[in-house]
N, C-alpha and C positions, 0 to 999 in steps of 0.2 A: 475294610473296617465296617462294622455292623452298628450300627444309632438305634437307642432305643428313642421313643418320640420324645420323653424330656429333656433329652440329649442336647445343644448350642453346639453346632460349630462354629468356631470363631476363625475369625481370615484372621491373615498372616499382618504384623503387625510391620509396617516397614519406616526404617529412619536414616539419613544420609549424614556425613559431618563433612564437612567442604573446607579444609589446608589449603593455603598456598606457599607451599617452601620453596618453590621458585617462581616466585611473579614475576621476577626480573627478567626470565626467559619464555612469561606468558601463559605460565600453565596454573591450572590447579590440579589439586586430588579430590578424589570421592572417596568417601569411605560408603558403601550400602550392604546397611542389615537387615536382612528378612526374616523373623523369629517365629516360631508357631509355625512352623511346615506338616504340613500331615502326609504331604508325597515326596518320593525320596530322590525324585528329578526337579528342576524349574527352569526354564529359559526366562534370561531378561533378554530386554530389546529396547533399541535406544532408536526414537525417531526419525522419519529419514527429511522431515522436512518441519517448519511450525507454520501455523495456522495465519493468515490475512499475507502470506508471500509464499506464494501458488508456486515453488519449483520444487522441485525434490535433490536437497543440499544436500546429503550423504554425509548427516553429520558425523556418524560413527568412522569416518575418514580421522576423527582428530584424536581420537582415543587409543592409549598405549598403555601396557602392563595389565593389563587383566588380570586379576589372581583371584582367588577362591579359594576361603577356609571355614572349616568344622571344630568345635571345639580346638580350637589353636592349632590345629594344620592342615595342612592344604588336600584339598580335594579337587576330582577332576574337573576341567574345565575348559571348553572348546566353541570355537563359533562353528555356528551349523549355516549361516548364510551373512551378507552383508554386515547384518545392524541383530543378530539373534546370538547371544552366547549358553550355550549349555551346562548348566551348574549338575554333578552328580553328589547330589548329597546324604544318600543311603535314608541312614535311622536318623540320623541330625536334623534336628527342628530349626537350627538356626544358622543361618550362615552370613559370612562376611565376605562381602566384595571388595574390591581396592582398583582403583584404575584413575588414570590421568588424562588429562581433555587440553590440548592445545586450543589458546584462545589468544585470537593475532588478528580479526576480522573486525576492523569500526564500520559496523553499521546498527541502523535499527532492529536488526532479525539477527543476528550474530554476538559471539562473546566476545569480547575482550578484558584481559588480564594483564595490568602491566602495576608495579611499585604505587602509582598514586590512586590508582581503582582499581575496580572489577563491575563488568557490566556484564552478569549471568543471563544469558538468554534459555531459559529454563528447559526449552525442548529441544536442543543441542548439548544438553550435559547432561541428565536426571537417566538414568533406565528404569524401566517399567518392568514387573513381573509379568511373564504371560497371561493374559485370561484376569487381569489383575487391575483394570484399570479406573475401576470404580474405588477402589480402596483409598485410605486417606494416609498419609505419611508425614515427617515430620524432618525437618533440616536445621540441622546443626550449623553457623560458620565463625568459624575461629580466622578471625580477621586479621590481617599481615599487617607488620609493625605502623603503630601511625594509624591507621583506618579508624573512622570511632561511630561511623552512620549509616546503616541499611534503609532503603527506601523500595517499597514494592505494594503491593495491593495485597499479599499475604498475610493471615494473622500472625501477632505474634504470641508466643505461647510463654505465659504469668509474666507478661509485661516487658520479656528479654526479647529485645529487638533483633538479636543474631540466634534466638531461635525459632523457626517459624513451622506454621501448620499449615497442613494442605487436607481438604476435603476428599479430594480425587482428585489424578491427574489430568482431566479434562483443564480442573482451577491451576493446577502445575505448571503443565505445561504454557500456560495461557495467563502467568505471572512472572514476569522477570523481576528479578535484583537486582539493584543499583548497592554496589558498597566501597566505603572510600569517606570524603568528606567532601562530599556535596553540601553545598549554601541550601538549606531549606525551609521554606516559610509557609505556611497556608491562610484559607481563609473558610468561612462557610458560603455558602446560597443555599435557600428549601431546605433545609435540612438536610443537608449533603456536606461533610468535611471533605474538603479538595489540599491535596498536598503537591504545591511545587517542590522538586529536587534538580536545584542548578549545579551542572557539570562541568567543570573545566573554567569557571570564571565566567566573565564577559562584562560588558558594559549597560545592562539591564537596571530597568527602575522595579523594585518589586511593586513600589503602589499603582504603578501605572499597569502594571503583568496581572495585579492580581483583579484591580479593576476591571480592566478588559476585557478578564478572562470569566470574571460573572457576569459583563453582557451576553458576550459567549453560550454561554453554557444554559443562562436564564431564557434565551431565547430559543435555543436547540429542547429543552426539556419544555418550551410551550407549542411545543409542535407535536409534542406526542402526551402531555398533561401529565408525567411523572417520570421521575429519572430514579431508578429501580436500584442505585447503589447508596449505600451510605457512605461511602468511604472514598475517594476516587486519587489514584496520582499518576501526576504527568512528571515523567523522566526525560531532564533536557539534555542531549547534549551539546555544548558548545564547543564548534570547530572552528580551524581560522573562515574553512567556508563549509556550511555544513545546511544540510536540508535531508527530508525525508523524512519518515514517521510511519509508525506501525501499532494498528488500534488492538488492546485488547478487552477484558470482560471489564475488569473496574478499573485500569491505570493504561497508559500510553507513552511510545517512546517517541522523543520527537528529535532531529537533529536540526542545530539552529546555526546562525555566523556568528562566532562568539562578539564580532563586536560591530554587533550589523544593528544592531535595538536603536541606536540613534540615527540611520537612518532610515525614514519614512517608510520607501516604497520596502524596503529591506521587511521593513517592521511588520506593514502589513502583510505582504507574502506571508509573513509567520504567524500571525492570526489566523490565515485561510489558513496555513498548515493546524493550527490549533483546534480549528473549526474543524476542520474535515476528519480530525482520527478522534476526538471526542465525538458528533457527532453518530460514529462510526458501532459506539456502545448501545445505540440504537438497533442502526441498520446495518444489518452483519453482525453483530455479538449476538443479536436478539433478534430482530427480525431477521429472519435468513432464509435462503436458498435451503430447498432441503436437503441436499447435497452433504451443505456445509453443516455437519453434523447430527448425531455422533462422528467425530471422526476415525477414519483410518491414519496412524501415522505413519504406516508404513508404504502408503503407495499412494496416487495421486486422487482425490477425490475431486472428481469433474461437473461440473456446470456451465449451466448456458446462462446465468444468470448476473456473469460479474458488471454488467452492465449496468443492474441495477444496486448493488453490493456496491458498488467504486463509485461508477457515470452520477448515481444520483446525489452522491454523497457528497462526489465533486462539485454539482451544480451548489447543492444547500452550503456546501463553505463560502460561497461565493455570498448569496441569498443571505444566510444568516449572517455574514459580518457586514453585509448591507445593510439590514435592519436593526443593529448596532450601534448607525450613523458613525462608525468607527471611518468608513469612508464616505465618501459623497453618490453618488448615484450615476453621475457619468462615471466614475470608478467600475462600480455593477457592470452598466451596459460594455464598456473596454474590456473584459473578463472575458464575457461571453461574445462577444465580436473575435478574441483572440480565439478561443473554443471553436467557432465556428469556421474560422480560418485555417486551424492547426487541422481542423476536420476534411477540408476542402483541397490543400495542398497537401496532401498523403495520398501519393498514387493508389498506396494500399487500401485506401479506403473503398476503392470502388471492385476491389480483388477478395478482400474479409470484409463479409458481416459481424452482426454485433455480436450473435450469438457465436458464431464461429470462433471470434474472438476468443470470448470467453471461455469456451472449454479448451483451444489449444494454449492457453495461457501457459500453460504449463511446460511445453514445448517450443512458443514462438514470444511469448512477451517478453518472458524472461531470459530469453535466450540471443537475444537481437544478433542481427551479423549484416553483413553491406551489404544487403537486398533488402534486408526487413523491410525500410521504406516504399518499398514497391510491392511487397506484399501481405505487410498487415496494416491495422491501423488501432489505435488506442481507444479500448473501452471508460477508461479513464472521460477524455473529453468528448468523443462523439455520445458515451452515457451522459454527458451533463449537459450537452446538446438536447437530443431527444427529451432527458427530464424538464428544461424549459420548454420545448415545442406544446411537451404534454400538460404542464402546467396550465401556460397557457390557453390552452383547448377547455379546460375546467374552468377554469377562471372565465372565459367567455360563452363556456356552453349554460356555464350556471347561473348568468348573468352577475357576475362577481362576487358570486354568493359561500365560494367552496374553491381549494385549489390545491395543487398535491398538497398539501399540508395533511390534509382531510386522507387523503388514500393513504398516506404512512401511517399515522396514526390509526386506521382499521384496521389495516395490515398487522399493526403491529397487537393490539386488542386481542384480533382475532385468530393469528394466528401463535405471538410469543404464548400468550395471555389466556387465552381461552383453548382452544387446538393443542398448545403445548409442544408444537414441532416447524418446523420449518414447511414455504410454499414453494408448490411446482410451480413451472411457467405458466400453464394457463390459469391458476389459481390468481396469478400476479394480474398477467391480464383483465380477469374478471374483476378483480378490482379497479383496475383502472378505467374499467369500461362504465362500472356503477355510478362512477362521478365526472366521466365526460359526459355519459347519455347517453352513447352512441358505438356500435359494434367499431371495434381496432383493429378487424382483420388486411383490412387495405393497410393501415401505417403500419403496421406489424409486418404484413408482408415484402412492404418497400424499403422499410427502415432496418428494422430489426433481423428478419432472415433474407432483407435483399440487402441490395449497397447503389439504390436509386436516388440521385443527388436529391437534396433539400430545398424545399420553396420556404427561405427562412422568412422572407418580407409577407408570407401569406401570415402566416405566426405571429409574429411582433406586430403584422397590422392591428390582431385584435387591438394592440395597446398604444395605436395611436405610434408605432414608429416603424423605418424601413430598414433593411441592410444595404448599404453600396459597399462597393471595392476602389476602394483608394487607387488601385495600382490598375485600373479599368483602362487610361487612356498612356497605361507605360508603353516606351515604344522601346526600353532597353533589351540589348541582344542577351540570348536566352543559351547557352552551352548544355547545362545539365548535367552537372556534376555536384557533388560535394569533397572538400579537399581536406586534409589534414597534414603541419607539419613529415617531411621525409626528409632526409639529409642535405638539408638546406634548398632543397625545394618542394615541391606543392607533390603531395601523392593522392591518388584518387581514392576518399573514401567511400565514396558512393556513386553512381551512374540512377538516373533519373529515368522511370521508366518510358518509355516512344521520343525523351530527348532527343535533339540530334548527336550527342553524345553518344545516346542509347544506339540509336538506327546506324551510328559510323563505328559502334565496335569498340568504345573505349573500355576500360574495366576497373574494377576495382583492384588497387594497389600500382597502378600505372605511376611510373616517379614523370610526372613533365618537367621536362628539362629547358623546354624554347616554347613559345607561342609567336606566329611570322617572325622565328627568328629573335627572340628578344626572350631574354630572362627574367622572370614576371615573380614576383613576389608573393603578391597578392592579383588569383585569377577574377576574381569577380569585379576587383578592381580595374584591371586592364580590360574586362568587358564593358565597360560604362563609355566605351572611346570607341565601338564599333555600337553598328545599328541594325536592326532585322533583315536578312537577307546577305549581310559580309558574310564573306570568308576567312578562315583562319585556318594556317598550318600550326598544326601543335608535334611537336617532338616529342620523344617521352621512353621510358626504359622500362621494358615488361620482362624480370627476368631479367635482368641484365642485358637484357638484348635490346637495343634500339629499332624503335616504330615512329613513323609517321603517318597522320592523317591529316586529311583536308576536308574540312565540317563548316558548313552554312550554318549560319543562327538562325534560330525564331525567334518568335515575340515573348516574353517572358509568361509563363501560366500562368503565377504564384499571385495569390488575391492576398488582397489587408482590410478586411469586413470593418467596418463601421458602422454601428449600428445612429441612427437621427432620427429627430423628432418627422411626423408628419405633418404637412401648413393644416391647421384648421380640422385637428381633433374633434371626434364626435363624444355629447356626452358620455354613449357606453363605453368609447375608446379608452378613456378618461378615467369610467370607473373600475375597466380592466388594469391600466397602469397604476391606479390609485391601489387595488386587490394586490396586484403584485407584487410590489414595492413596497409598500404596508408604510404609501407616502403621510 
C-alpha cells in the first residue's frame, strides 16, 4: 500500500466483551475484535507468565474453542506455537475471535471463576495482537446473575464500571478485576483516592483497615517524597487461611484469613503483607531492574537483581509498619532476628548466592522440590537481611545523617524520574556506594556474589545492640530430616544436607515405620528423649521395600537469633538506633 505524506495510518482498534454462561463450571468467554486491519494475516498471543511472579505458568494451557470470523463466518485459524494463534483474514479489516479460559486457580497471580465472583487476572485471559502491544483496548463485562461491582485500577469508560479502558497492554496486563460483590469502602491520603475491595466476607473493622492503611502508605510515600498514582486499589481476598499478595502499577492483590483481623499477631502479619506489595509501586513497578521491562511475555525475562526487587522490600514492610508504632520495637528487632535465622539455617544458603538466586528464580524458586533446602536459599529474606546490614552502614557512615531511605529515593529520582528506564547492577551499587562512602566491592563480593556467612553483631553494633543464638547451649540430638504425614506414619520430606541422616543415606519419601523399635508419631518428638552422640535404629520402607539404618546423632545446628540491647550504649550508638528506628 503506497501513503502519500498526509496520509494517517490508524492502528487496529481492539475490544474484548467477557460472558460467563458457565461459572458454575469456572469458565468464561472472550469475545476479541480487532477492527481496521491493513494486513490480511495477524497472530495473537496470550502470555506465557505475568509480571512480579517470575515462573512461566503456560497460561494458554487453559484456553478452549478458538474460532475466528470475518464478516460473519469463519476464517482460517491455527496455532503456530504454544501461546501464538494465526488468524487468516484476507481483505477483512475486522475480525472476531471467541475462546474460553478455564479459571479454577485461588491465588494472587491466577483467575478464578465460580457463581459468587470472578477474579480475572488479566495476563492469563486477554491476547495480544502481534507487534501490537503499545495499542490501547477496551473490555466489555456482562456480569453473571447477581454480580453488581467491578474493582480494579482500570478506567472506566463514561462512568460504566463494567466497561473499562486500557492504554496499552503493558497497563492490561498489569491490572486485574475483581467482580462480584465485594464489601467496598475507601478513603483518601495526599491526594491519593485508595479503594478497599473486601472479598469473601471476614471479620474486619473498616476504621481500623482504613486507619492503618494511611499510616502505611503515608510513611511508604515519605520515603520517596511522592506517590505517582491517583488512584490506587487493594483487592482482598479472604480465605478460611489465606496469605500472599501480588504488587502491581496502581492496585494490589492480597490474600488474607478471613477471620484472622481480630487476632493481633494474625493482624499484623497482614499489615507487613500490606506494607510490602504497596510499597512494591515504588520499587519494582517503578524503580526497577532493567531487565524488568519492557517486558517479554512470552519467555523468561532474567535478573540478578530480585534481591533488591523483593529482599528490600521485605526489609521496608518490616521498617515501615515499625515506624507506624502499629507495633512496638522489640516487634521490629523479632522480624529481623527471625530473617536472619531463616538465613542461617538454609543449608542452601551457603550453595546460592544472591544473585544466583535471583536469576534462576525462574527455575528453582518457584519450582521447589525436597532438596531445594539444601540447595537454594530465599532472596526474599536474606535480601532484607543485607538491606538492614546496608542501612545500617549509612546510617553509621553518615553519622546518622542519611540512611537507605536516601538511596531509594535517588534511585528512584534518577532513574524512574529523570533516566526514564530501569538500573543495571552496577548502577545499583554506585548508588549505594554514594551514601555509605565507601567502595562495596568486598560486601558485594561476600554477600551478594559469594554465600560467606554474616558478622550480624558487627552491623547492629553500630546501633548499640548484639545478635545471640538462643539454641547456643542446646544439647538436643540432631537426626536431620524433615517429615510429612504418609499412611499413618512419618515420610521423609526432606534430608538435611552433611545431617547424619544425610551421611547414613536416608531420602526423601522413606515411609519410617519403627525408631529402636518403637512406632513414633511424632519424630522430633521422640528425639528430645535421646542426647548427642545415641544411636538409633530407624526402620522404614523405600519403595515398598524395607530398609534399615543405624545413625549417631549430633548436636542440633539450627540457631534462634535474638537480636539485645548492648550494657552502656555510646552516644553515636544511640544516635544510630535513634536514625533507624525514627525512635
Amino acid at each position: 500500500m503506497n501513503l502519500n505524506a498526509t496520509d494517517v495510518v490508524k492502528p487496529p482498534l481492539i475490544s474484548y466483551k467477557l460472558t460467563f454462561p458457565e461459572a458454575q463450571a469456572h469458565y468464561v468467554t472472550i469475545e476479541m475484535t480487532i477492527s481496521g486491519l491493513k494486513q490480511q494475516t495477524v497472530d495473537v498471543k496470550m502470555p506465557v507468565w505475568t509480571p512480579g511472579s517470575y515462573l512461566v505458568r503456560e497460561f494458554a494451557k487453559n484456553v478452549e474453542g478458538f474460532t475466528a470470523q470475518a464478516n460473519g463466518k469463519p476464517i482460517k485459524a491455527y496455532k503456530t506455537n504454544k501461546n501464538t494463534w494465526h488468524i487468516v483474514n484476507g481483505n477483512a479489516t475486522v475480525v472476531n475471535l471467541r475462546y474460553s479460559v478455564y479459571c479454577f486457580e485461588a491465588s494472587v497471580r491466577t483467575s478464578l471463576v465460580d457463581v459468587s465472583a470472578a477474579f480475572l487476572s488479566t495476563s492469563g485471559l486477554f491476547m495480544y495482537p502481534d507487534g501490537m502491544l503499545n495499542e490501547p483496548s477496551t473490555i466489555h463485562i456482562v456480569p453473571f446473575a447477581g454480580w453488581k461491582t467491578v474493582s480494579t485500577s482500570l478506567t472506566a469508560v463514561n462512568g460504566d464500571q463494567f466497561t473499562l479502558h486500557s492504554p496499552n497492554y503493558d497497563i492490561l496486563f498489569d491490572s486485574p478485576i475483581q467482580v462480584g460483590n465485594q464489601d467496598v469502602f475507601g478513603f483518601e491520603t495526599g491526594g491519593v483516592k485508595y479503594e478497599i475491595a473486601m472479598c469473601s466476607g471476614g471479620n474486619y473493622d473498616k476504621e481500623r483497615l482504613k486507619n492503618d492503611f494511611t499510616k502505611i502508605i503515608e510513611e511508604e510515600t515519605a520515603v520517596y517524597g511522592e506517590n505517582p498514582n491517583k488512584r490506587y486499589v487493594f483487592i482482598v481476598h479472604n480465605y478460611l487461611k489465606g496469605s500472599g499478595g501480588l504488587e502491581h502499577l496502581s492496585s494490589t492483590v492480597l490474600g488474607a484469613t478471613r477471620n484472622g483481623y481480630s487476632n493481633e499477631a494474625i493482624y499484623h502479619n497482614f499489615l507487613g503483607l500490606v506494607a510490602h506489595e504497596h510499597f512494591h509501586l515504588w520499587n519494582v513497578k517503578r524503580l526497577r531492574p532493567i531487565a524488568l521491562g519492557p517486558f517479554n511475555y512470552e519467555a523468561e525475562n532474567y535478573t540478578t537483581d530480585l534481591w533488591i526487587a523483593e529482599g528490600f522490600t521485605t526489609y521496608y514492610q518490616a521498617v515501615i509498619v515499625r515506624r507506624t508504632n502499629l507495633y512496638p520495637t522489640r516487634d521490629f528487632l523479632t522480624i529481623m532476628a527471625a530473617d536472619m535465622s531463616m538465613v542461617d539455617n538454609q543449608p542452601g544458603t551457603k550453595i546460592q548466592s544472591l544473585v544466583d538466586a535471583s536469576f534462576d528464580a525462574w527455575i528453582k524458586y518457584y519450582r521447589p522440590n525436597e532438596n531445594s533446602v539444601n540447595t537454594t536459599m530465599s532472596y526474599y529474606n536474606k535480601g532484607a537481611v543485607i538491606a538492614m546490614l546496608l542501612d545500617l552502614e549509612i546510617i553509621n557512615n553518615s553519622k546518622a545523617q542519611k540512611s537507605l531511605d536516601d538511596v531509594m529515593k535517588h534511585m528512584y529520582n534518577d532513574f524512574y524520574k529523570v533516566k526514564k528506564r530501569g538500573y543495571t547492577d552496577t548502577e545499583f551499587k554506585a548508588g549505594l556506594e554514594n551514601f555509605t562512602g565507601k567502595n562495596l566491592d568486598d560486601f558485594y563480593k561476600k554477600y551478594i556474589y559469594g554465600v560467606d556467612s554474616i558478622d550480624y553483631s558487627h552491623y547492629l553494633g553500630y546501633a548499640g545492640y548484639k545478635v545471640t543464638n538462643e539454641l547456643n547451649a542446646n544439647s538436643n540430638a540432631y537426626l536431620g530430616i524433615k517429615t510429612m504425614p504418609g499412611n499413618g506414619n512419618n515420610m521423609v520430606a526432606a534430608v538435611i544436607r552433611n545431617s547424619p541422616a544425610w551421611v547414613a543415606g536416608l531420602s526423601a519419601f522413606d515411609e519410617i515405620i519403627t525408631i529402636d523399635g518403637n512406632s513414633v508419631a511424632d519424630v522430633d518428638k521422640y528425639l528430645t528423649t535421646k542426647k548427642p552422640g545415641d544411636s538409633v535404629e530407624i526402620s522404614l520402607l523405600r519403595d515398598g521395600q524395607p530398609m534399615t539404618f543405624k545413625i549417631v546423632l549430633n548436636n542440633n545446628p539450627q540457631v534462634k537469633y535474638v537480636v539485645e540491647e548492648l550494657p552502656n550504649p555510646t552516644v553515636e550508638q544511640l544516635a544510630v538506633r535513634k536514625k533507624w528506628m525514627k525512635l
